[in-house]
KEDO-948067 format. One record per atom (N, C-alpha, C): residue in one letter; x, y, z. Coordinates in steps of 0.2 Angstrom, whole numbers, always signed. Example, Ala and Ser with C-alpha at 12.3 -4.5 7.8 and 13.67 -1.06 7.14 Angstrom:
2
SITE  rest      u      v      w
SITE     A    +66    -28    +39
SITE     A    +62    -22    +39
SITE     A    +66    -16    +39
SITE     S    +64    -11    +35
SITE     S    +68     -5    +36
SITE     S    +64     +0    +39
END
This chain:
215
SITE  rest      u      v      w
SITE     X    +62    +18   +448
SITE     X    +57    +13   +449
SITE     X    +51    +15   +445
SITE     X    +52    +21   +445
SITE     X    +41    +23   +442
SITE     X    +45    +22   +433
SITE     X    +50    +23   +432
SITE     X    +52    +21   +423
SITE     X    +50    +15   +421
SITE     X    +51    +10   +425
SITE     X    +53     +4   +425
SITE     X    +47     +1   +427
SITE     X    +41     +5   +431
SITE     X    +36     +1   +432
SITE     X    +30     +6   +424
SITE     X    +32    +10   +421
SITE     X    +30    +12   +417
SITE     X    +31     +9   +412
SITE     X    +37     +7   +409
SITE     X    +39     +4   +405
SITE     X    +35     -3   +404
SITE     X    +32     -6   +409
SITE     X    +32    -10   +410
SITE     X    +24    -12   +408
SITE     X    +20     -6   +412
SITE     X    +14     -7   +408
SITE     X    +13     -4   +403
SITE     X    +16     +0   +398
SITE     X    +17     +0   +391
SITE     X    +18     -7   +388
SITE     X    +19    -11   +389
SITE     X    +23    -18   +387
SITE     X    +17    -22   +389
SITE     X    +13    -21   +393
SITE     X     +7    -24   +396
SITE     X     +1    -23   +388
SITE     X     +1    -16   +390
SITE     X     -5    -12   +386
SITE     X     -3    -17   +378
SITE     X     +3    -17   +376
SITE     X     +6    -17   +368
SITE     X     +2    -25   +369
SITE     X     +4    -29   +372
SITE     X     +1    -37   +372
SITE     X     -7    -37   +373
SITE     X    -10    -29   +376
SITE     X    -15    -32   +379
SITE     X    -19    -31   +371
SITE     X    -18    -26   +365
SITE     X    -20    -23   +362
SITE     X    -18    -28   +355
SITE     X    -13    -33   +356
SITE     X    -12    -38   +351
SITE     X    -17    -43   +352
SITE     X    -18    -47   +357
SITE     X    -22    -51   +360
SITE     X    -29    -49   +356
SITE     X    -29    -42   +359
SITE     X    -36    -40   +354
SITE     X    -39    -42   +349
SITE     X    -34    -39   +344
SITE     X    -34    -39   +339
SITE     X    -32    -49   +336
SITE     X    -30    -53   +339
SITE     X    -31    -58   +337
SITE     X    -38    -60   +338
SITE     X    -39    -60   +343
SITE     X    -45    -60   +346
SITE     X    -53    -58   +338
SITE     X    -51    -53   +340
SITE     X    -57    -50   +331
SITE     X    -53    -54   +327
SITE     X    -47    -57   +323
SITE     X    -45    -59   +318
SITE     X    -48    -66   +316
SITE     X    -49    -69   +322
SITE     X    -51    -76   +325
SITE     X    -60    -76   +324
SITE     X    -62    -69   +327
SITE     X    -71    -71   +328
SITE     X    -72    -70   +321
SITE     X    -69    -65   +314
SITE     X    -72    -64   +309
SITE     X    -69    -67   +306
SITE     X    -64    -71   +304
SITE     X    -60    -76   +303
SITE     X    -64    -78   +296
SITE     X    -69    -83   +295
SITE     X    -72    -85   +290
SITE     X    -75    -78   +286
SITE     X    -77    -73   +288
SITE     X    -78    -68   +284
SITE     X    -71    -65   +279
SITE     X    -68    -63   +282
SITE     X    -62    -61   +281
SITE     X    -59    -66   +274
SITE     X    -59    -71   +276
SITE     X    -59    -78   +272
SITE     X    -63    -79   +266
SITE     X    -69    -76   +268
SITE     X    -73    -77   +261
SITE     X    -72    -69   +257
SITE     X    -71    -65   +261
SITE     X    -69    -59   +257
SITE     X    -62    -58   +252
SITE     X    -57    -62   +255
SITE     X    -52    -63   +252
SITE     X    -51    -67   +246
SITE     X    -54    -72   +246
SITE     X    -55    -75   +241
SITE     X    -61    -73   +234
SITE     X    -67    -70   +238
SITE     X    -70    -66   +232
SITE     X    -65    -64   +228
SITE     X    -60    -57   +232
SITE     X    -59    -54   +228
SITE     X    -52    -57   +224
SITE     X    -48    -61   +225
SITE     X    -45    -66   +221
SITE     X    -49    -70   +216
SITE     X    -54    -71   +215
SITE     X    -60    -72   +210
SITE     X    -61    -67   +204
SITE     X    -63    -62   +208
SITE     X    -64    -54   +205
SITE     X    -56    -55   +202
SITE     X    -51    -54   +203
SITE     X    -44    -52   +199
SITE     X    -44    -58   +193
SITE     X    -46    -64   +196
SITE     X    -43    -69   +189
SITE     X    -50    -68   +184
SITE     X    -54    -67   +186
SITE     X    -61    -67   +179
SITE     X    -56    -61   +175
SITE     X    -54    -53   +178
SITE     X    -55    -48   +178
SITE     X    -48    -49   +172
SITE     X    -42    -54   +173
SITE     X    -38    -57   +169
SITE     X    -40    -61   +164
SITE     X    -46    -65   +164
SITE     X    -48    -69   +159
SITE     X    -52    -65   +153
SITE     X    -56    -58   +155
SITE     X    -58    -56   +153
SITE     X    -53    -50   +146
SITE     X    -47    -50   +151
SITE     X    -43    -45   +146
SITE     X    -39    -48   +142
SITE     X    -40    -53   +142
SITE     X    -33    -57   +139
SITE     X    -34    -56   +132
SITE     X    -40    -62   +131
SITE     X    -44    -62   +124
SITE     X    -40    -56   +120
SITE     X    -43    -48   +123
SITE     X    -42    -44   +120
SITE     X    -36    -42   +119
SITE     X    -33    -43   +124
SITE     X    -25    -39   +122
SITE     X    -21    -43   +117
SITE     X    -23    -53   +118
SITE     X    -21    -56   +111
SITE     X    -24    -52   +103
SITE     X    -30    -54   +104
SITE     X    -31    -52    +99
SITE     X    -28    -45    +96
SITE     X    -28    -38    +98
SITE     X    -24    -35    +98
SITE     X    -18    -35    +94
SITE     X    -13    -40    +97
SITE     X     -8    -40    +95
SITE     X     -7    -43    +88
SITE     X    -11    -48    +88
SITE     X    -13    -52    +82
SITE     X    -13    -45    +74
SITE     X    -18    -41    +77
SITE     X    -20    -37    +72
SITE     X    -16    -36    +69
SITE     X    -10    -31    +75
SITE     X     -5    -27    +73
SITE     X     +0    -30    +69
SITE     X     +2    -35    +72
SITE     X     +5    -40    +67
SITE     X     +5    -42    +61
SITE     X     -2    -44    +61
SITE     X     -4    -44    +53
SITE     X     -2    -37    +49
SITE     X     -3    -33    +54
SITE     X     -4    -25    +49
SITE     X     +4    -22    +45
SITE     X     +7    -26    +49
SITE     X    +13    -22    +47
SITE     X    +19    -29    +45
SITE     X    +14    -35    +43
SITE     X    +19    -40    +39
SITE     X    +19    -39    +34
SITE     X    +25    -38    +30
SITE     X    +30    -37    +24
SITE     X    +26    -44    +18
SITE     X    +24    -48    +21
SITE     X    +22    -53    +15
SITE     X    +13    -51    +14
SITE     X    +11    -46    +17
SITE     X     +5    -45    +16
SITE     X     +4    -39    +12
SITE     X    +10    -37     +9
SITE     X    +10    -29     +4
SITE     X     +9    -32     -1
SITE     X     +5    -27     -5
SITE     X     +3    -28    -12
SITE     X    +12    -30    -17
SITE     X     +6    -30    -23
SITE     X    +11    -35    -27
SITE     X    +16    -29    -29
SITE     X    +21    -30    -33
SITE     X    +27    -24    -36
SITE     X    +26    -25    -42
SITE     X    +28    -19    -47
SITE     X    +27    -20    -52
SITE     X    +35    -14    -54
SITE     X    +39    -13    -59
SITE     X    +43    -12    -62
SITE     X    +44     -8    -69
SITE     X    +45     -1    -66
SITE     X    +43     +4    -76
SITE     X    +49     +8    -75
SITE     X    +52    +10    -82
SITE     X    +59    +13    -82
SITE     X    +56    +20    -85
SITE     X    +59    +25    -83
SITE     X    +60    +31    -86
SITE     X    +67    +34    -86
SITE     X    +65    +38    -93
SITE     X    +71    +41    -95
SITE     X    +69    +48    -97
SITE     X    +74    +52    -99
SITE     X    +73    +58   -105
SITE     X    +74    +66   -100
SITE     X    +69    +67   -102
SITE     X    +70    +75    -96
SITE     X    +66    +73    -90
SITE     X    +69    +70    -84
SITE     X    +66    +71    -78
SITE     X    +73    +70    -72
SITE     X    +72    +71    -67
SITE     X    +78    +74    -62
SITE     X    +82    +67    -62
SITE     X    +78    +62    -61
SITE     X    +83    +55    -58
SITE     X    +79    +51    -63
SITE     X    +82    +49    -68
SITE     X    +79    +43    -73
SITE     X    +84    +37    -71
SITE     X    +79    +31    -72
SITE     X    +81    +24    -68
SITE     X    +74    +19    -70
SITE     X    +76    +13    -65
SITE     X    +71    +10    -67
SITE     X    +69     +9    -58
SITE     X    +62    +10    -57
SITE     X    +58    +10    -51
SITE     X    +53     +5    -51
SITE     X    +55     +3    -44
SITE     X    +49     -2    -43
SITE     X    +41     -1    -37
SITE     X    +38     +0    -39
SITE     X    +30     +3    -37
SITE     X    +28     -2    -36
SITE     X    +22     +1    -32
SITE     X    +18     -3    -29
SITE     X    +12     -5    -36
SITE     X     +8    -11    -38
SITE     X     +4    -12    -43
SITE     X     -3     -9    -40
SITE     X     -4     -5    -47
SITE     X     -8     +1    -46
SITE     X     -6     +6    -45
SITE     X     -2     +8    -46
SITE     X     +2    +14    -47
SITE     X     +1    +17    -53
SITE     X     +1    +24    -55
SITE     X     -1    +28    -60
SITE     X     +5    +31    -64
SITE     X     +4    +34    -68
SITE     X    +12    +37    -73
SITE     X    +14    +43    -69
SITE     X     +8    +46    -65
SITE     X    +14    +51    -59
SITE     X    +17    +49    -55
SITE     X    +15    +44    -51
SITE     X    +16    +40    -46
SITE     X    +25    +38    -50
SITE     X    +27    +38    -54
SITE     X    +33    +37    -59
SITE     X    +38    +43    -58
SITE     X    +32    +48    -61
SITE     X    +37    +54    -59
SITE     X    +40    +57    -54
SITE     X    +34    +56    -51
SITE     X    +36    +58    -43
SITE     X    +41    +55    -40
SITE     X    +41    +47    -43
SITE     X    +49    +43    -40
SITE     X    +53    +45    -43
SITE     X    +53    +49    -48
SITE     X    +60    +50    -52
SITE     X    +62    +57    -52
SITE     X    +57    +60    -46
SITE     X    +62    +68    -45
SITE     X    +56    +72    -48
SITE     X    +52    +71    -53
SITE     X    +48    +75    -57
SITE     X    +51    +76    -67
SITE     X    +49    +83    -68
SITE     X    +52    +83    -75
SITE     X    +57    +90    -72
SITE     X    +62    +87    -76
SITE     X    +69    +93    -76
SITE     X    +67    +99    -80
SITE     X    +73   +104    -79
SITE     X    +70   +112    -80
SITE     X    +69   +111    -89
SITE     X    +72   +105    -92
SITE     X    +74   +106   -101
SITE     X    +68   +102   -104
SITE     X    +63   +100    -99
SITE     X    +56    +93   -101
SITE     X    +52    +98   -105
SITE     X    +50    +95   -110
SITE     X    +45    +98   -115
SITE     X    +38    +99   -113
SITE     X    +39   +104   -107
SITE     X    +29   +102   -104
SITE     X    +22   +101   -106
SITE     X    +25   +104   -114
SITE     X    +19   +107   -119
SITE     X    +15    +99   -121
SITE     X    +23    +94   -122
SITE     X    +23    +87   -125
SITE     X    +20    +83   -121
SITE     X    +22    +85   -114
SITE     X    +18    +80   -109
SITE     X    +12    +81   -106
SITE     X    +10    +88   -108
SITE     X     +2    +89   -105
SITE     X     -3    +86   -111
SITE     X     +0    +85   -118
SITE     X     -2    +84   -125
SITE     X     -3    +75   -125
SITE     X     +1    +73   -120
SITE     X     +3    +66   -124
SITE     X     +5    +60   -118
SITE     X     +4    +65   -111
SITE     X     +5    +61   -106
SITE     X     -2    +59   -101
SITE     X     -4    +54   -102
SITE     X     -9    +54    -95
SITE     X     -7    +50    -89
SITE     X     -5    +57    -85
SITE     X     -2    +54    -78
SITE     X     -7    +51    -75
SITE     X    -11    +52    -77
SITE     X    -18    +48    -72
SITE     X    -19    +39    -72
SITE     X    -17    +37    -80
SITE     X    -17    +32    -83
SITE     X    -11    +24    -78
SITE     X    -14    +20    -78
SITE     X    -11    +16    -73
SITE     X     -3    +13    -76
SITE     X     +1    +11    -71
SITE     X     +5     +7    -75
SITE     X     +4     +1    -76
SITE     X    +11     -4    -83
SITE     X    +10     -8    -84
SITE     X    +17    -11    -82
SITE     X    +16    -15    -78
SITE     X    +23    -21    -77
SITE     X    +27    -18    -83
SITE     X    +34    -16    -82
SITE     X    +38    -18    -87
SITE     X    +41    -12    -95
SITE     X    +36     -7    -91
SITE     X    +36     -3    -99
SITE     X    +42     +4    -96
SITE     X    +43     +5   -101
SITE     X    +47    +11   -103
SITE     X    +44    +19   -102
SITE     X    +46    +22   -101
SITE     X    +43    +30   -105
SITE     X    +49    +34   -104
SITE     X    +48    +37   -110
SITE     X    +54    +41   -110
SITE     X    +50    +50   -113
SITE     X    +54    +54   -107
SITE     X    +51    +62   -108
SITE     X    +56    +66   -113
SITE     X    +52    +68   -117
SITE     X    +56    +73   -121
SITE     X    +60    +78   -119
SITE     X    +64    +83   -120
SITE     X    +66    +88   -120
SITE     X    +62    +93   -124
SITE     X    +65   +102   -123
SITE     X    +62   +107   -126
SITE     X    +64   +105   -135
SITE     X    +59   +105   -139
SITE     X    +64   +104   -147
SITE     X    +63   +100   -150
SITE     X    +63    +92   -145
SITE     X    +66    +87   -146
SITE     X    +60    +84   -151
SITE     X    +58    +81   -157
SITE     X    +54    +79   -159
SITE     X    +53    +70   -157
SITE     X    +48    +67   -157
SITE     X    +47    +61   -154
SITE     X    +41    +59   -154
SITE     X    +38    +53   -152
SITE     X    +31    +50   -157
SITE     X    +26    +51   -152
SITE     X    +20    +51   -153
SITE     X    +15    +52   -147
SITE     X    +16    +44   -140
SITE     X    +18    +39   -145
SITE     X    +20    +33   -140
SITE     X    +26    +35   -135
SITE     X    +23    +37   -129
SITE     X    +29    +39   -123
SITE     X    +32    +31   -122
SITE     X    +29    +26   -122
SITE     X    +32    +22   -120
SITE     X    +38    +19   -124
SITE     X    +38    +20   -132
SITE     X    +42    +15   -137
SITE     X    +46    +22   -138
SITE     X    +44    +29   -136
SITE     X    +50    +34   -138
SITE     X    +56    +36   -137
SITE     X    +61    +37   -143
SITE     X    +67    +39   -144
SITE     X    +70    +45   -147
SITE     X    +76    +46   -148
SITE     X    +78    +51   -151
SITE     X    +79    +49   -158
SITE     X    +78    +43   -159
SITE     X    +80    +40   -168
SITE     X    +73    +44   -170
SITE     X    +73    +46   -176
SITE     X    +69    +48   -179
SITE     X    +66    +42   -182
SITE     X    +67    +36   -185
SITE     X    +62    +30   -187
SITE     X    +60    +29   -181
SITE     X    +58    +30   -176
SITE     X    +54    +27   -171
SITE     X    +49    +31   -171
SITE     X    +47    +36   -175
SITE     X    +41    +38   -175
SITE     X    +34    +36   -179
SITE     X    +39    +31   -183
SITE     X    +35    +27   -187
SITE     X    +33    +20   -183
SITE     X    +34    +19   -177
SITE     X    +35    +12   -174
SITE     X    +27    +12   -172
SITE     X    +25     +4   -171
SITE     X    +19     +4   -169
SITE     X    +18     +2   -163
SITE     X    +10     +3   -160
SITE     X    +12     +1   -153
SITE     X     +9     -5   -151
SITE     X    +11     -6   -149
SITE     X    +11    -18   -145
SITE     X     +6    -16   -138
SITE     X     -1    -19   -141
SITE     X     -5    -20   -137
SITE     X     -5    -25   -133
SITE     X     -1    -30   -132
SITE     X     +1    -34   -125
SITE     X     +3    -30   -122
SITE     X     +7    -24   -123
SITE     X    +12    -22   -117
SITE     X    +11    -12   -115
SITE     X     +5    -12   -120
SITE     X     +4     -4   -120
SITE     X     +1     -2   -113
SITE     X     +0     +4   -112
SITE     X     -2     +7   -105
SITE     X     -9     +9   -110
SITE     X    -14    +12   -103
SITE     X    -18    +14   -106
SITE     X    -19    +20   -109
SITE     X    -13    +26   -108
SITE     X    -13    +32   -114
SITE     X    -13    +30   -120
SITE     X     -6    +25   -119
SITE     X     -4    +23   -126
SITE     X    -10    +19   -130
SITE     X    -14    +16   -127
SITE     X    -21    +15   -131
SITE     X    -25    +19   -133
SITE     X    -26    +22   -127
SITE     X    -30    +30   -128
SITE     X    -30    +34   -136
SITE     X    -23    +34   -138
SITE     X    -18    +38   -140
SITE     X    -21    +35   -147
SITE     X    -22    +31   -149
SITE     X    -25    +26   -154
SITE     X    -32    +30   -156
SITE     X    -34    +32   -163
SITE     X    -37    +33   -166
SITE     X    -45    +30   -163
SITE     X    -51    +33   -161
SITE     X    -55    +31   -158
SITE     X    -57    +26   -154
SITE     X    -52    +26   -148
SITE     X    -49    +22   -142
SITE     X    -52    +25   -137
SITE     X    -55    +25   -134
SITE     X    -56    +31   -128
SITE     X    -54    +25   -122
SITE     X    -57    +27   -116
SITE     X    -55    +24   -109
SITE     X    -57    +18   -107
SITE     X    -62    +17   -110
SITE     X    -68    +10   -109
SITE     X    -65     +3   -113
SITE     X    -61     +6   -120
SITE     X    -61     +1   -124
SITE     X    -55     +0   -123
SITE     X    -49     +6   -120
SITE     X    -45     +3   -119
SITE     X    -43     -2   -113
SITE     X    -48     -2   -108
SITE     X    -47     -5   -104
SITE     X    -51    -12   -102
SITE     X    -54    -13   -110
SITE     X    -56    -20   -111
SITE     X    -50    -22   -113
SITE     X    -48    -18   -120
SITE     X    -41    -23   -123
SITE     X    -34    -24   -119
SITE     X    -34    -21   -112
SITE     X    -30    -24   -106
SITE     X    -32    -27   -103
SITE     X    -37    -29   -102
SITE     X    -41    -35    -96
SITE     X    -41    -42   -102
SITE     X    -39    -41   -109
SITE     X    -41    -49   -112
SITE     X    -33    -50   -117
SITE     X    -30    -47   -113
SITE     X    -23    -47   -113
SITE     X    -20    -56   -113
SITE     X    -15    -59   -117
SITE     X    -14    -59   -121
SITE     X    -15    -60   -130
SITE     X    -12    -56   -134
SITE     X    -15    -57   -140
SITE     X     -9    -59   -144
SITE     X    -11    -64   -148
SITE     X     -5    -69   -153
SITE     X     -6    -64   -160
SITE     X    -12    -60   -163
SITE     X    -12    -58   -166
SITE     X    -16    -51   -167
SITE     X    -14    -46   -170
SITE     X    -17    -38   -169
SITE     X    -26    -40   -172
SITE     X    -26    -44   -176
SITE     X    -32    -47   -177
SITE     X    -38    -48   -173
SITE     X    -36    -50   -167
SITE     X    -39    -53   -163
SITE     X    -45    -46   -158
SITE     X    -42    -40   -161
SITE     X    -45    -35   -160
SITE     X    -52    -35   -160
SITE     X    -54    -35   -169
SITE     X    -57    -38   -172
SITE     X    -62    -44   -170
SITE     X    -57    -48   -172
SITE     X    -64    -56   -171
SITE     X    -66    -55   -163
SITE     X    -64    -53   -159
SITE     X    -65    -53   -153
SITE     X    -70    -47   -150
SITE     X    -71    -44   -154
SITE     X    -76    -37   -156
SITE     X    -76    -34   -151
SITE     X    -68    -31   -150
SITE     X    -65    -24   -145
SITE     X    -66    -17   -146
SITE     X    -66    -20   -153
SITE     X    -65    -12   -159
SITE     X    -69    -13   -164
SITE     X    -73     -6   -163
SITE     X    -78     -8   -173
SITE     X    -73     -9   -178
SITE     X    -77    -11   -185
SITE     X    -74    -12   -190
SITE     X    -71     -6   -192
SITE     X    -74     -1   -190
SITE     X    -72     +6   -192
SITE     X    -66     +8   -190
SITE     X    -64     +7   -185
SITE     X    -60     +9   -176
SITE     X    -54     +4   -182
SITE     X    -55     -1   -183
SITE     X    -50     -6   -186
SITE     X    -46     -4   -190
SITE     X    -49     -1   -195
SITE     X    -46     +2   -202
SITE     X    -40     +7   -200
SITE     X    -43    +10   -194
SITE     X    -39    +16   -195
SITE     X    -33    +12   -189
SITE     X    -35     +9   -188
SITE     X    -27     +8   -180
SITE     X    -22     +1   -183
SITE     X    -24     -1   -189
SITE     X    -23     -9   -190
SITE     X    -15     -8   -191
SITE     X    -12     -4   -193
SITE     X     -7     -2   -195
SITE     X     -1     +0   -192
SITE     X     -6     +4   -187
SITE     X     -2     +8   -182
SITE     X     -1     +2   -174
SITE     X     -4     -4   -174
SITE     X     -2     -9   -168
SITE     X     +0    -15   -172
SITE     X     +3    -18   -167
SITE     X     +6    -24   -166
SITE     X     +7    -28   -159
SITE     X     +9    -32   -161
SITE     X     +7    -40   -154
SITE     X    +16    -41   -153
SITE     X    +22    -40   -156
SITE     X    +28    -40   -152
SITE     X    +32    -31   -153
END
């Protein structure tokens, strides 16, 4: 009987302690109310605030790593003594090492003498041109771009439409400045136009009139 009268007022106590508790639920009621609602305020500002930046964000990255946003390509063949000779397609603005370096470097039989003489890796490429590396021996023209192993090509001249900057360089009182006018005024119908278009002194003319040409 005493379990049972026990039991009983535990069950008493548990209702009397809900009741309570509704009781405070009910008196604070609009407090409680207005605090709930604050902070569901506070959470959606606290989303409208982040969002902006998470999009934007995403946007960036997007941008960053879209394939149609990569610089333009441009296209130079190497041959001669270097590990892997082919034709590579570079990034525009790429230099003549940036060549090599795609093609392995120079092989153990490259003439280094001839390339430290006659090559400026530093010099940018052009869309489209050739260069070929000599061997240890091999005789060939100071134009890396037009060279072969035929021996009349060392009489060949060089096509200032299509030459690199070495190859102009390489020309008789050319230095880096001039040659990089007569690539910016690029194209020319005739070797002449050096001249009337006053790239190259008179002086400068005599001596390279010979040795270029326009195809």
């Amino acid at each position: 009987m005493s379990e049972f009268l026990g039991l009983k007022l535990e069950e008493s106590d548990i209702k009397e302690k809900q009741a309570s508790l509704k009781s405070l639920i009910f008196r604070f009621r609009w407090p409680l109310v207005v605090a709930l609602t604050g902070i569901l305020f506070i959470g959606i500002g606290a989303l409208a605030l982040l969002w902006p930046a998470q999009k934007d964000q995403v946007e960036i990255l997007t941008q960053g790593t879209d394939p149609a946003n990569s610089a333009d390509k441009i296209w130079a063949d190497i041959t001669g003594a270097v590990q892997k000779p082919g034709v590579y397609q570079l990034q525009s603005g790429s230099r003549i090492n940036d060549l090599l370096i795609a093609a392995g470097g120079l092989s153990a039989t490259a003439d280094r003498n001839w390339v430290d003489r006659n090559l400026n890796r530093a010099a940018p490429l052009t869309d489209g041109t050739k260069y070929y590396i000599p061997e240890k021996g091999e005789t060939v023209p100071i134009n890396p771009a037009s060279a072969t192993t035929d021996t009349t090509s060392a009489t060949s001249t060089i096509n200032i439409n299509q030459a690199t900057q070495s190859q102009l360089e390489s020309l008789w009182g050319i230095g880096p400045v001039t040659a990089t006018k007569i690539i910016a005024d690029r194209p020319y119908s005739r070797p002449e136009e050096l001249l009337e278009k006053k790239l190259v002194k008179t002086n400068v003319w005599e001596k390279i009139k010979d040795q270029i040409s326009v195809y």
